[in-house]
N, C-alpha and C positions, 0 to 999 in steps of 0.2 A: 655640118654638125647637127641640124634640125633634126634629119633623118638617122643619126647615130644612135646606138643603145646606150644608155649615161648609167653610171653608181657617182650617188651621194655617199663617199665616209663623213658620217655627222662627228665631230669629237670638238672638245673644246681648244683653242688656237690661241697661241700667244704668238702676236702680233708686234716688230719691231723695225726700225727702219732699212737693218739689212737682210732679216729674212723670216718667215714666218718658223714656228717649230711646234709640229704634232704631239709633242709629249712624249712617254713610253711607245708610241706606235706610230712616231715619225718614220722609222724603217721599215715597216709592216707598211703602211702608205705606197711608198716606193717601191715596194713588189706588187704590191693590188696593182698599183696604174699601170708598170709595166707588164706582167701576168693579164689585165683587161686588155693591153691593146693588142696582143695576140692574136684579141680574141675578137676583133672588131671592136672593142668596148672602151667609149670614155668613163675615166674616171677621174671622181677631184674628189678634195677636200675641203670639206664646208662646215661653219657651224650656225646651229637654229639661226640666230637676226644676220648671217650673213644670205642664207639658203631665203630668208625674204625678202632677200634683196637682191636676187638671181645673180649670187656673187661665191664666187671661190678661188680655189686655190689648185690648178692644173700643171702637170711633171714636165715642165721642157727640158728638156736634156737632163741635167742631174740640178737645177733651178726649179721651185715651186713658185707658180707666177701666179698673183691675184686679178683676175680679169671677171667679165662678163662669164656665167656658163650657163646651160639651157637646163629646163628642169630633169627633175632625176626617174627614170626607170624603177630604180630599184633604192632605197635610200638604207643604209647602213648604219644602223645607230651605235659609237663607241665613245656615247659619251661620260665623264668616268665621274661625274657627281648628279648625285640624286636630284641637287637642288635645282641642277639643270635639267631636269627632267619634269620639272612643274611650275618652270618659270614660264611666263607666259608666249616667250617668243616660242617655245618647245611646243604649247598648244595650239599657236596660229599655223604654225608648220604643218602639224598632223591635220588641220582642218585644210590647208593648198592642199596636203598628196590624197586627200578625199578628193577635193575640186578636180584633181589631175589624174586622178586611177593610178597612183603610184602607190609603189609596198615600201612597208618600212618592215625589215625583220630586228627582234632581240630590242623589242619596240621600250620594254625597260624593266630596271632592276626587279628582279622576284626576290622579297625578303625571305629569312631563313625559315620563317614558321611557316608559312604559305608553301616553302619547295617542302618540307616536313610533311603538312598534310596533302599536297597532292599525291608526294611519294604512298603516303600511310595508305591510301585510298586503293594500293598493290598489291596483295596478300603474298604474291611471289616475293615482293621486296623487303616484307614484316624482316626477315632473318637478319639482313646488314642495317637496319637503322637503328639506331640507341634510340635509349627511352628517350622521349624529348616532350615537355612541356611548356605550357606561358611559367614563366616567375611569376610567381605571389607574394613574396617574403619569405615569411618564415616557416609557414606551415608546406610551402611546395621545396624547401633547402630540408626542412626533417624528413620529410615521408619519400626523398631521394636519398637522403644519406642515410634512412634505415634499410635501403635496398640496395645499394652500390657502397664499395668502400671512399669511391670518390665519384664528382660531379663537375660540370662545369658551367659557368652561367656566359652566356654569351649578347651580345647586341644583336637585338631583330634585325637593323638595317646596319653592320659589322661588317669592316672587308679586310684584305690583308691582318688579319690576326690582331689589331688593335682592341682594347676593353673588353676580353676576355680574362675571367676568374677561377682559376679549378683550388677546391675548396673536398677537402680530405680530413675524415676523420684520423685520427694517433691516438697514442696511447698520452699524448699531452694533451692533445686538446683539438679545437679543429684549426687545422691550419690551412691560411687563404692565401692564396698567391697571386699576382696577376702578371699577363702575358708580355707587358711590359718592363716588368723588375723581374729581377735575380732573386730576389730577398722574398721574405713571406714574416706572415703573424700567425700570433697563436692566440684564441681564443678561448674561453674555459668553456664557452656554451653558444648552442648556437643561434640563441638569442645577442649575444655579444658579438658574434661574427658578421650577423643581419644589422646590427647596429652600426656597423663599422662598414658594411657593407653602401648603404641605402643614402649618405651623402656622393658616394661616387657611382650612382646608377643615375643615368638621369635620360635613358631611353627606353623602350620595353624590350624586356631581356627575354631570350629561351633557357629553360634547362635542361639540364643535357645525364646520361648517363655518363660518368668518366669507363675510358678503355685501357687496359694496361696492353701498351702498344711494343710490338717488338722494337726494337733498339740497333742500332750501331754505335760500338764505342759509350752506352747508356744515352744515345739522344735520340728521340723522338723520328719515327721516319711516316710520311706517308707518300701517298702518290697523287700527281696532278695528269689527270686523262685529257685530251682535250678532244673535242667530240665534233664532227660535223656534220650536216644534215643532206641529204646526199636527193632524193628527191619525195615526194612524197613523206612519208615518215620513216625513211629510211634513213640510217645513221652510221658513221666509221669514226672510228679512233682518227686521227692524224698525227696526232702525238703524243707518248708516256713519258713521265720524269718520276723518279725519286725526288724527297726534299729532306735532308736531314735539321732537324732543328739545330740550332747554336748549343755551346754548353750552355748547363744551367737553365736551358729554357724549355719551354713545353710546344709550344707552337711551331710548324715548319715552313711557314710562309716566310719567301724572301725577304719583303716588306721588315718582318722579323730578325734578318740575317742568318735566315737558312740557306741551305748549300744543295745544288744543284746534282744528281747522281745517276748513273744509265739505271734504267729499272732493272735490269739484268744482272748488273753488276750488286743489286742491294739484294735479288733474290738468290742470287748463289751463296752469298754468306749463311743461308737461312735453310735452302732446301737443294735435295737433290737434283742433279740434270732433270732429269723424268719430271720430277715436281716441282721445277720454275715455270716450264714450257705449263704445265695444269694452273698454278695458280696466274701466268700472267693474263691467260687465257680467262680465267673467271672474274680478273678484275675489270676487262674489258668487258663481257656482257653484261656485267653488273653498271657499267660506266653507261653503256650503249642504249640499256633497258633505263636506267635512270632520267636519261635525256630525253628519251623516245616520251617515256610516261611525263614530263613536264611539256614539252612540245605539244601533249595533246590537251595536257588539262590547263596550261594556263591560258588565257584569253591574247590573243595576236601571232604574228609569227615568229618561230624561236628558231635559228639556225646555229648557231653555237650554243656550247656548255662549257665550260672545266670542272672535270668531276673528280674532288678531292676525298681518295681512297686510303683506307689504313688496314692492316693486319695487326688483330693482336697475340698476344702470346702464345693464344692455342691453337694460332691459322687460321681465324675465323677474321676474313675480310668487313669491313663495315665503309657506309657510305657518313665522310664526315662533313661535307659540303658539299652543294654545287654553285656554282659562280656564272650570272648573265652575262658579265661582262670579262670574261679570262685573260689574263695578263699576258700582253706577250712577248715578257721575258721569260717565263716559264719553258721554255724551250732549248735543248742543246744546243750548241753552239754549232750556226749554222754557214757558210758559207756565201761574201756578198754578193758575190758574183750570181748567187742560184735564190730562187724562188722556193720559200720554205711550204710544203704539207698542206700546211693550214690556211696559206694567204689561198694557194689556188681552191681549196675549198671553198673559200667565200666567194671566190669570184664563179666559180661553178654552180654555186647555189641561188646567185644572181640571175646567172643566163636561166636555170631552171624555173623563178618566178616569172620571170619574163617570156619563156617559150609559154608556161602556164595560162599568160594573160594574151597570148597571139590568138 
């Protein structure tokens, strides 16, 4: 085992007396491990204070058994709160794979405003980004609603479409919504709005231009790209999805109770044969160039993205997020028997830091 190539999947573990369980990416585990040993490759499941305590959780048969394991090669960060990411065991960790010449990719969350100005920094990518700035109050919700008919305020550190606001002038007044309710208010000014606003803001927000997004059946669709790093800065789709939002709702994140759709199938309602086959095509380099351009500007190494794409009404694709750490439910319904796209990705971009480091 000394002499074996190892992958850490970092994530957080709940721990019980009949079995441990990975969360969302309990099944993504159990491809990684068996896709690594293929390939020569251990693999386990660990998280920060167990990884220093050269402890995890390795795939015996269809059993995840916690023993002893050697350090890791290559360490995989999927862990899915921030706060675990600045807890102290997280930074004794990143000081061991110093001590030990090991990589950690997708090392951690890039918040929205920071993926905003790396992007901005692209002059190619000016065309698909909406205007997006810090919130200030009141003076940054006027000088965006006297330029867009609507906007939206989002949380800098936001995931799954939670405490997001899209806030629209009427001929009533401004009406404010949020991603969580059906319902909305109306306000007569947008000093009243801001009022009503700023008791339920209580993290630093972006603002955002609003898009009037094409539709199925009037709900919200975009698309979820998921991106992987192939060698060098090189990068491939592995996987596209539609997401159509719920009725009544604005957002298209699952999380949300949005519906899962072939990208194919959402683009033939919309556009000709000829021009599915162009636009799927542009939403992928737009996805590929997105990822490529973060991978270089942010500081460590980034092997995933999920790049959330939208068309609006005039066919003008726009870049609505991208995501460090991609859900991997977002994916067609795959087959258990078979090893899905994206796990072999990760494990290919393992062997690739690790030939790096030979």
């Amino acid at each position: 085992m000394s002499n074996q190539r190892t992958i850490a999947v970092l994530t957080e573990i709940k721990e019980d007396r009949e079995r441990a369980s990975f969360g969302s990416i309990h099944l993504f585990c159990e491809e990684l491990a068996k896709y690594g040993e293929t390939h020569g490759l251990f693999v386990y499941v660990t998280s920060p204070s167990l990884y220093l305590q050269h402890t995890g959780y390795r795939l015996t048969g269809s059993e995840w058994i916690k023993g002893d394991v050697p350090r890791a090669n290559v360490v995989y960060n999927r862990l899915h709160s921030r706060k675990s990411e600045y807890a102290p065991a997280f930074q004794q960790l990143l000081a061991r794979l110093d001590e030990e010449d090991g990589a950690m990719f997708n090392r951690r969350f890039l918040h929205k405003w920071e993926v905003h100005r790396y992007l901005e920094r692209h002059e190619y990518l000016h065309p698909y980004l909406p205007k997006t700035a810090l919130w200030d109050g009141q003076d940054s919700l006027e000088a965006f609603l006297a330029a867009f008919p609507s906007v939206f305020l989002k949380p800098v550190h936001g995931s799954q479409g939670r405490g997001i606001f899209r806030i629209e002038c009427t001929d009533e007044g401004i009406c404010l919504r949020r991603s969580t309710s059906s319902s909305s208010a109306l306000y007569r000014s947008v000093a009243a709005a801001v009022s009503a606003l700023q008791p339920q803001i209580r993290t630093p927000m972006i603002i955002q231009q609003g898009l009037e997004l094409q539709t199925l059946d009037g709900r919200p669709v975009d698309f979820r790209l998921l991106c992987h790093r192939i060698r060098h800065n090189d990068w491939r789709v592995t996987s596209a999805v539609a997401r159509a939002a719920p009725p009544e709702q604005f957002v298209a994140n699952l999380a949300r109770g949005g519906v899962l759709m072939a990208v194919n199938d959402v683009l033939r309602k919309w556009y000709t044969r000829a021009d599915v086959f162009q636009q799927k095509q542009l939403l992928k380099e737009i996805a590929l160039e997105s990822a490529a351009v973060l991978a270089s500007e942010a500081e460590g190494l980034y092997g995933e993205f999920g790049v959330d794409l939208a068309i609006d009404v005039h066919g003008r694709p726009w870049i609505i997020e991208v995501n460090t750490k991609p859900s991997k439910q977002a994916e067609m319904t795959f087959s258990q028997q078979t090893v899905r796209p994206s796990a072999k990705a990760v494990i290919d971009y393992c062997l690739t830091l690790m030939e790096e480091k030979e």
